[in-house]
Backbone as XML, in Angstrom:
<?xml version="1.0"?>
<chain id="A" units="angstrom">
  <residue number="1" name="UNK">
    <atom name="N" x="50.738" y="-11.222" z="-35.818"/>
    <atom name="CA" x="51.854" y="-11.710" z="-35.035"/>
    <atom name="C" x="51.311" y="-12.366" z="-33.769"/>
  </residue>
  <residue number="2" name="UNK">
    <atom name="N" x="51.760" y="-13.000" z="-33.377"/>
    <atom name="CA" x="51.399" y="-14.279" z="-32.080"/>
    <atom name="C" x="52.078" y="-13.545" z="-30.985"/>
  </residue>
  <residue number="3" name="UNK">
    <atom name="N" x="50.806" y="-13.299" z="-30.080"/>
    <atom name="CA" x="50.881" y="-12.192" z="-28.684"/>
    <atom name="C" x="52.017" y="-13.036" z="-27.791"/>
  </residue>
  <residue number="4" name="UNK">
    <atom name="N" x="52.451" y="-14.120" z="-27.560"/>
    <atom name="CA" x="53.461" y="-14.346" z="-26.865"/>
    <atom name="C" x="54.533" y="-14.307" z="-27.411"/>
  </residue>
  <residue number="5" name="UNK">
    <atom name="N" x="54.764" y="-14.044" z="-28.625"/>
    <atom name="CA" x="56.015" y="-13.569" z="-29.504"/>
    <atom name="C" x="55.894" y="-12.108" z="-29.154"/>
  </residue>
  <residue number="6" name="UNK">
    <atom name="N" x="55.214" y="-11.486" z="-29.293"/>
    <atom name="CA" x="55.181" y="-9.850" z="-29.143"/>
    <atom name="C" x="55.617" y="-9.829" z="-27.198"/>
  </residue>
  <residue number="7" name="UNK">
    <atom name="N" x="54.845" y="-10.137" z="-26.861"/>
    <atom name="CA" x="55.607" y="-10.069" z="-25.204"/>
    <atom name="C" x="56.604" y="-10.198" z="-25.225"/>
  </residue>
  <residue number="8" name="UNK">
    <atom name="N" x="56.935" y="-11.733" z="-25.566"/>
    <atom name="CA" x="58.290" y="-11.987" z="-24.955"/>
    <atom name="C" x="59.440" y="-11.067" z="-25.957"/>
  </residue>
  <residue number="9" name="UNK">
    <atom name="N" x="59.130" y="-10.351" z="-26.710"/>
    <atom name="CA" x="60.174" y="-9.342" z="-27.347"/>
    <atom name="C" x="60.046" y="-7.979" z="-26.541"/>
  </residue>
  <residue number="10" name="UNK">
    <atom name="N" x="59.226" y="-7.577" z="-26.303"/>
    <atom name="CA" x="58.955" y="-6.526" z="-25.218"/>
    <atom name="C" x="59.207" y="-6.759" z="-23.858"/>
  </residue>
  <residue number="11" name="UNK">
    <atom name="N" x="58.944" y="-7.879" z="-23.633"/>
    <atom name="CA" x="59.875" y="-8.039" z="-21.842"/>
    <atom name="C" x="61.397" y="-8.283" z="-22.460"/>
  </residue>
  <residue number="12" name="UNK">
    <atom name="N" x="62.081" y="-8.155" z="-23.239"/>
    <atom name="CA" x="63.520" y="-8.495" z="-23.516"/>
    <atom name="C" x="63.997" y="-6.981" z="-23.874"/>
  </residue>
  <residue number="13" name="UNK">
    <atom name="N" x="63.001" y="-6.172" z="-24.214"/>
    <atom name="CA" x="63.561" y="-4.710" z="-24.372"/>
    <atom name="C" x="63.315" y="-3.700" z="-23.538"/>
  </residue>
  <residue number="14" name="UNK">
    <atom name="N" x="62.315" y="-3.919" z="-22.474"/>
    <atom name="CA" x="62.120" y="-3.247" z="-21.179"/>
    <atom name="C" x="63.040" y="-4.092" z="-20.206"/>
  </residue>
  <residue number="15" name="UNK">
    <atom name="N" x="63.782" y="-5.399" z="-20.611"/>
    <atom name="CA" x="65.013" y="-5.351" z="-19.617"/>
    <atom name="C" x="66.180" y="-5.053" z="-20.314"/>
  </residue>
  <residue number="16" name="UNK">
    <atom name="N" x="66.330" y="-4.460" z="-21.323"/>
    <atom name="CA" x="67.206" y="-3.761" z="-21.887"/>
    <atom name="C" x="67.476" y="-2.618" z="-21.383"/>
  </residue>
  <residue number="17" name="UNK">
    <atom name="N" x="65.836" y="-1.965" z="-21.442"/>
    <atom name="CA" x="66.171" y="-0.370" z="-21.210"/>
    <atom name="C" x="66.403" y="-0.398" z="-19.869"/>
  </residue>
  <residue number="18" name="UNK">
    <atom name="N" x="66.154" y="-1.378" z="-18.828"/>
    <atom name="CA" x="66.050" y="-1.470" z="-17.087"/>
    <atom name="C" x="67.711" y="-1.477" z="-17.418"/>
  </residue>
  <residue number="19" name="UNK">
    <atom name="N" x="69.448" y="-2.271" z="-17.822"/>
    <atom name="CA" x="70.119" y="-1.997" z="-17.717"/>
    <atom name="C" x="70.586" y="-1.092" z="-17.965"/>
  </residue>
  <residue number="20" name="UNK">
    <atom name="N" x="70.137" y="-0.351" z="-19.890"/>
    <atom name="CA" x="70.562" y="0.592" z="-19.778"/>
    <atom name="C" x="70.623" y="2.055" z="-19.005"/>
  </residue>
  <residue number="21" name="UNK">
    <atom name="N" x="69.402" y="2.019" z="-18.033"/>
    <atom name="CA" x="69.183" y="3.128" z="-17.311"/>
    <atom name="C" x="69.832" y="3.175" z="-15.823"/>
  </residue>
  <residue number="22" name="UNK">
    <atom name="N" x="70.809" y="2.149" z="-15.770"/>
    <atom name="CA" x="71.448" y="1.990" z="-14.272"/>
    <atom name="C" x="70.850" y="0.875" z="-13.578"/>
  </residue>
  <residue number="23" name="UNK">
    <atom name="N" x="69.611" y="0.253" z="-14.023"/>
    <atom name="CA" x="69.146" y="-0.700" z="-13.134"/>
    <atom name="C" x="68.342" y="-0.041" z="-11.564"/>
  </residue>
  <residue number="24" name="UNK">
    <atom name="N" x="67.982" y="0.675" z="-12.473"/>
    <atom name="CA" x="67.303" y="1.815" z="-11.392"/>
    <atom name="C" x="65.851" y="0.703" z="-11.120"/>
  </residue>
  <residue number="25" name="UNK">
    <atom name="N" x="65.612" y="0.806" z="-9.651"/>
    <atom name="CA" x="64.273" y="-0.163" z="-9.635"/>
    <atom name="C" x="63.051" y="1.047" z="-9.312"/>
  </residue>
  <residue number="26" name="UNK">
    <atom name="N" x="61.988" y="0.275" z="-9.323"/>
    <atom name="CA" x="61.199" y="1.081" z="-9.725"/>
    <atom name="C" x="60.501" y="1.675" z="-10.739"/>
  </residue>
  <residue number="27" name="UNK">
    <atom name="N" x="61.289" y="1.197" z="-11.906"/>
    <atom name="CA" x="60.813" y="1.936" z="-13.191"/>
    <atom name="C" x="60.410" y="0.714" z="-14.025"/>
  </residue>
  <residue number="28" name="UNK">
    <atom name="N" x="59.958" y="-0.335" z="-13.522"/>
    <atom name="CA" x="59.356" y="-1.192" z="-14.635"/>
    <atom name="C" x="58.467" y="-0.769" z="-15.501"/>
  </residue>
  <residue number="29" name="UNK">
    <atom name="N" x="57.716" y="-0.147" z="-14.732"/>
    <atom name="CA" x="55.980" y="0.062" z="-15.421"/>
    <atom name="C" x="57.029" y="0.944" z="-16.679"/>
  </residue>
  <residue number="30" name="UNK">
    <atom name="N" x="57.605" y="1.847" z="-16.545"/>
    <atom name="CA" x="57.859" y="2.932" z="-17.032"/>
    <atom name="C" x="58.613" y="2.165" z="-18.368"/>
  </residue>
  <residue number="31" name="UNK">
    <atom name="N" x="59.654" y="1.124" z="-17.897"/>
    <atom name="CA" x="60.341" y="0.157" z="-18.899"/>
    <atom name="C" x="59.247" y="-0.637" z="-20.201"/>
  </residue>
  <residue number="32" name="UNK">
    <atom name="N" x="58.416" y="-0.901" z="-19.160"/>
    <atom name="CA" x="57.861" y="-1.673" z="-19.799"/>
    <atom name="C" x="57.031" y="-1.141" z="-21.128"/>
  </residue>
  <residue number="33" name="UNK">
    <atom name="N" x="56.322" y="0.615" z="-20.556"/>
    <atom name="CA" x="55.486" y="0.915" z="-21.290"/>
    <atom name="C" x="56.510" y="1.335" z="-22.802"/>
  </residue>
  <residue number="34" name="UNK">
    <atom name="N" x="57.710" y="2.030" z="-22.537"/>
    <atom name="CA" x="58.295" y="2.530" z="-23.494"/>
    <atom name="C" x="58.555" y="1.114" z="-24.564"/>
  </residue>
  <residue number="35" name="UNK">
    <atom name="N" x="59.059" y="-0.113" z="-23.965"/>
    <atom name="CA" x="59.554" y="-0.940" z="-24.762"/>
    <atom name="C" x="58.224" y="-1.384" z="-25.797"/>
  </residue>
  <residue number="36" name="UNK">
    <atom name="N" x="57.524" y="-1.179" z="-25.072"/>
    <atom name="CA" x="55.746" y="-1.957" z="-25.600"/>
    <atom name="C" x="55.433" y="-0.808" z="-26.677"/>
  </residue>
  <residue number="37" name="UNK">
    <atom name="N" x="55.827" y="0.321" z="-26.660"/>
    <atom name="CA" x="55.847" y="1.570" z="-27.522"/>
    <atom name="C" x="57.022" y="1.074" z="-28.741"/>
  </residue>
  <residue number="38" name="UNK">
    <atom name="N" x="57.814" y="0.804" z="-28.103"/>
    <atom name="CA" x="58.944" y="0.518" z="-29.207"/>
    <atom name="C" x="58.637" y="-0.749" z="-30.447"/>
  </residue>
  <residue number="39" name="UNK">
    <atom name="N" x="58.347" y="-1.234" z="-29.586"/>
    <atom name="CA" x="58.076" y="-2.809" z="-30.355"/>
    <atom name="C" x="56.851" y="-3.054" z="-31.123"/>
  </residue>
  <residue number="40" name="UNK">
    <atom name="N" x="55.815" y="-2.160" z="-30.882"/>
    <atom name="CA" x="54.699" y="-2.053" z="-31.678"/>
    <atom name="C" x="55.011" y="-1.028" z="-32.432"/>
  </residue>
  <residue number="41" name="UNK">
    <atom name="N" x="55.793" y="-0.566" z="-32.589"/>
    <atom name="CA" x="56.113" y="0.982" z="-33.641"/>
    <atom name="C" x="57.031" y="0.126" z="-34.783"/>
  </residue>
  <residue number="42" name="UNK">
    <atom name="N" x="58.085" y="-0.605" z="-34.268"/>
    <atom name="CA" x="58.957" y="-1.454" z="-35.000"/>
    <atom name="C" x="57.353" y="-2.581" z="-36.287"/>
  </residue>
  <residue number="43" name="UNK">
    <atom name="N" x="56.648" y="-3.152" z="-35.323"/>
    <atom name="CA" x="55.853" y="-3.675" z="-36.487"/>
    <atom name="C" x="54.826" y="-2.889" z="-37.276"/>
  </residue>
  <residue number="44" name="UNK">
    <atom name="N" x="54.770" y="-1.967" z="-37.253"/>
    <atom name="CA" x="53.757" y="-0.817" z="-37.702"/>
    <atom name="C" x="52.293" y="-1.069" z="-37.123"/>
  </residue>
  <residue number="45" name="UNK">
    <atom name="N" x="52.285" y="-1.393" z="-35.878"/>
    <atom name="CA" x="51.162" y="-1.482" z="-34.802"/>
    <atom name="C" x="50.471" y="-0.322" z="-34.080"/>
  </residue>
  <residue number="46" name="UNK">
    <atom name="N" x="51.226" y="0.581" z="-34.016"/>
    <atom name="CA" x="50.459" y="2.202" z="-33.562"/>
    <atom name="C" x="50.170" y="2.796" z="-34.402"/>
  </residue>
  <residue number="47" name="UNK">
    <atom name="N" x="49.130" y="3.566" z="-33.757"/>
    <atom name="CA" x="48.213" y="4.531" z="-34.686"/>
    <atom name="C" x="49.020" y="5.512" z="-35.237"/>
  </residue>
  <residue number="48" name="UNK">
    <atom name="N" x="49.719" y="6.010" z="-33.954"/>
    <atom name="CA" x="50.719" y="7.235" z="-34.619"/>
    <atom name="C" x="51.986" y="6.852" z="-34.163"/>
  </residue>
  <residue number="49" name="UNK">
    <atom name="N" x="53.083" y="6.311" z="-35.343"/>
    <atom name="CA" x="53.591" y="5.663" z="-35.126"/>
    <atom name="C" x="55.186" y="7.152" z="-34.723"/>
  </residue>
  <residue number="50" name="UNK">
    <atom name="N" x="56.559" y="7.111" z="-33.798"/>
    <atom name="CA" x="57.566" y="7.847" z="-33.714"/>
    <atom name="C" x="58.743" y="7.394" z="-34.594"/>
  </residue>
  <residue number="51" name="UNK">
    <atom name="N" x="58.827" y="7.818" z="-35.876"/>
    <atom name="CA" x="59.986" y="6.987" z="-36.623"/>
    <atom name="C" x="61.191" y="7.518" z="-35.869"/>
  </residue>
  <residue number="52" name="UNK">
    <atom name="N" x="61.355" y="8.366" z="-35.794"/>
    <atom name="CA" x="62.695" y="8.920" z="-35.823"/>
    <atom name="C" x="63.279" y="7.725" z="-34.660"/>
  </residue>
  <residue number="53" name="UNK">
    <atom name="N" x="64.806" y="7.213" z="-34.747"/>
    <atom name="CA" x="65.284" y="6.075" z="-33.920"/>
    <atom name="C" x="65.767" y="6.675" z="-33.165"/>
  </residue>
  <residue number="54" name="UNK">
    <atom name="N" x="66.190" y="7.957" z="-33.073"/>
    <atom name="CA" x="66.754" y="9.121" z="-31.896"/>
    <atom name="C" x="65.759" y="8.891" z="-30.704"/>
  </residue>
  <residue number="55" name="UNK">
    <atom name="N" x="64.328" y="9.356" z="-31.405"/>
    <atom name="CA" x="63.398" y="8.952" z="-30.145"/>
    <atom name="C" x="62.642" y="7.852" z="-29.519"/>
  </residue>
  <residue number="56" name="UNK">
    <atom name="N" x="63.296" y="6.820" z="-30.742"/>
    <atom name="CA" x="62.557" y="5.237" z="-30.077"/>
    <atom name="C" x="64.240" y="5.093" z="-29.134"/>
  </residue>
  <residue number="57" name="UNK">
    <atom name="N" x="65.134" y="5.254" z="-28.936"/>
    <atom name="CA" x="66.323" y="4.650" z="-27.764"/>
    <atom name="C" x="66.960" y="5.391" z="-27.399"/>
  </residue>
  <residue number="58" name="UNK">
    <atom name="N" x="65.925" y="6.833" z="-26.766"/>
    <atom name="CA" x="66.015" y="7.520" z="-25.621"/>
    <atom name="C" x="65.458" y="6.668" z="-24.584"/>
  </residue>
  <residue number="59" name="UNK">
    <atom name="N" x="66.136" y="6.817" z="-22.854"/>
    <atom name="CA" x="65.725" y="6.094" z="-22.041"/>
    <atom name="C" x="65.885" y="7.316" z="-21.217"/>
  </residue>
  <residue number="60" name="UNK">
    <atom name="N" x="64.551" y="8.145" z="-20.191"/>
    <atom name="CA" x="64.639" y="9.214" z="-19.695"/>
    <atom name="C" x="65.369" y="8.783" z="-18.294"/>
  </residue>
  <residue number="61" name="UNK">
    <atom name="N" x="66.604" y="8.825" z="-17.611"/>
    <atom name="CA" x="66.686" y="9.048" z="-16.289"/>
    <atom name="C" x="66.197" y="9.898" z="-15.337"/>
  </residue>
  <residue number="62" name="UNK">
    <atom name="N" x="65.839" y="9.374" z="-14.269"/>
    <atom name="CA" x="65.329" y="10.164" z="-13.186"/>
    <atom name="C" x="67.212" y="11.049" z="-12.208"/>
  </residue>
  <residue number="63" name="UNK">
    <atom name="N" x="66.929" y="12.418" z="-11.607"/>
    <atom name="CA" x="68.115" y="12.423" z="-10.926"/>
    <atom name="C" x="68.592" y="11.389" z="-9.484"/>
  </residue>
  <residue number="64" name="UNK">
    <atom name="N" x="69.670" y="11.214" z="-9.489"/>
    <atom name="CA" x="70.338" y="10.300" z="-8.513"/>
    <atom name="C" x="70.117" y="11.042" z="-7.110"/>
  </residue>
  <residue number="65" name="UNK">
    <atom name="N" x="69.816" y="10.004" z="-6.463"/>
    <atom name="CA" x="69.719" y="10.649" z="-4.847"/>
    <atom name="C" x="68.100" y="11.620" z="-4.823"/>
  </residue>
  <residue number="66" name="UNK">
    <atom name="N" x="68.366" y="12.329" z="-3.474"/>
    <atom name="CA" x="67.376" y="13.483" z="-3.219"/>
    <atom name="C" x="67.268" y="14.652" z="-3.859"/>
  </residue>
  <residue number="67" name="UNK">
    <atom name="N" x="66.020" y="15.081" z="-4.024"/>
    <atom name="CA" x="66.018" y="16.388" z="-4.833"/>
    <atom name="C" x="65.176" y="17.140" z="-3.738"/>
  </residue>
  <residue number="68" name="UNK">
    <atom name="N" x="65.429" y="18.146" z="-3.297"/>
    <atom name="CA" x="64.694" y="19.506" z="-2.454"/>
    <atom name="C" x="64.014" y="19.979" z="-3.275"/>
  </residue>
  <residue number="69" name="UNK">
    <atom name="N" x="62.694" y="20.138" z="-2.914"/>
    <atom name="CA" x="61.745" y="21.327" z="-3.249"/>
    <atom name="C" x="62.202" y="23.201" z="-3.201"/>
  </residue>
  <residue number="70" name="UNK">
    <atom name="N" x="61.793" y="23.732" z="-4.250"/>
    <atom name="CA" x="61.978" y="24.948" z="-4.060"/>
    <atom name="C" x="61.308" y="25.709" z="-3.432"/>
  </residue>
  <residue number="71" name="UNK">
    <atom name="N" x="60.144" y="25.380" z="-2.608"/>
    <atom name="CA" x="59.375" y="26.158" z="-1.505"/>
    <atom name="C" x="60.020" y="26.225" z="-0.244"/>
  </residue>
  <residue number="72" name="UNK">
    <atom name="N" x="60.462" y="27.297" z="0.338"/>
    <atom name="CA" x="60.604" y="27.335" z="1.403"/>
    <atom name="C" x="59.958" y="27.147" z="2.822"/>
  </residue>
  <residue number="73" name="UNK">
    <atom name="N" x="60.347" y="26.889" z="3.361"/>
    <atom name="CA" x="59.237" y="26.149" z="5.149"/>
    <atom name="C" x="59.523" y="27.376" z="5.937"/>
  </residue>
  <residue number="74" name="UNK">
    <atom name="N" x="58.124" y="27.251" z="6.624"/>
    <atom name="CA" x="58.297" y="28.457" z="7.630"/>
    <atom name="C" x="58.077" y="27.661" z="9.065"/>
  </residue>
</chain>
């Protein structure tokens, strides 16, 4: 397959998963790597490939806002 065909299908599904996740910024790398996972699994390009489609279009969110540590300050 012709590497600028494979990109440009993987930058179209890491801005997929960038809407579907809220458009949260910050998470390109993270977009990018999953879609690049996806899209080489779709052509049978990984070694060990994840069939199940449950776990190729999961998109993990991070929580909204601040999160506190559970250590207390003295």
């Amino acid at each position: 397959m012709d590497r600028k065909v494979l990109e440009e299908e993987i930058r179209l599904v890491a801005y997929e998963l960038y809407i579907k996740s809220g458009c949260i910024p910050g998470r390109d790398l993270d977009n990018w790597l999953e879609a690049e996972r996806m899209v080489l699994a779709k052509y049978g390009m990984l070694s060990q490939e994840k069939t199940s489609e449950e776990e190729t279009s999961q998109v993990e969110e991070k929580p909204k806002g601040k999160t506190r540590s559970r250590r207390r300050r003295k």
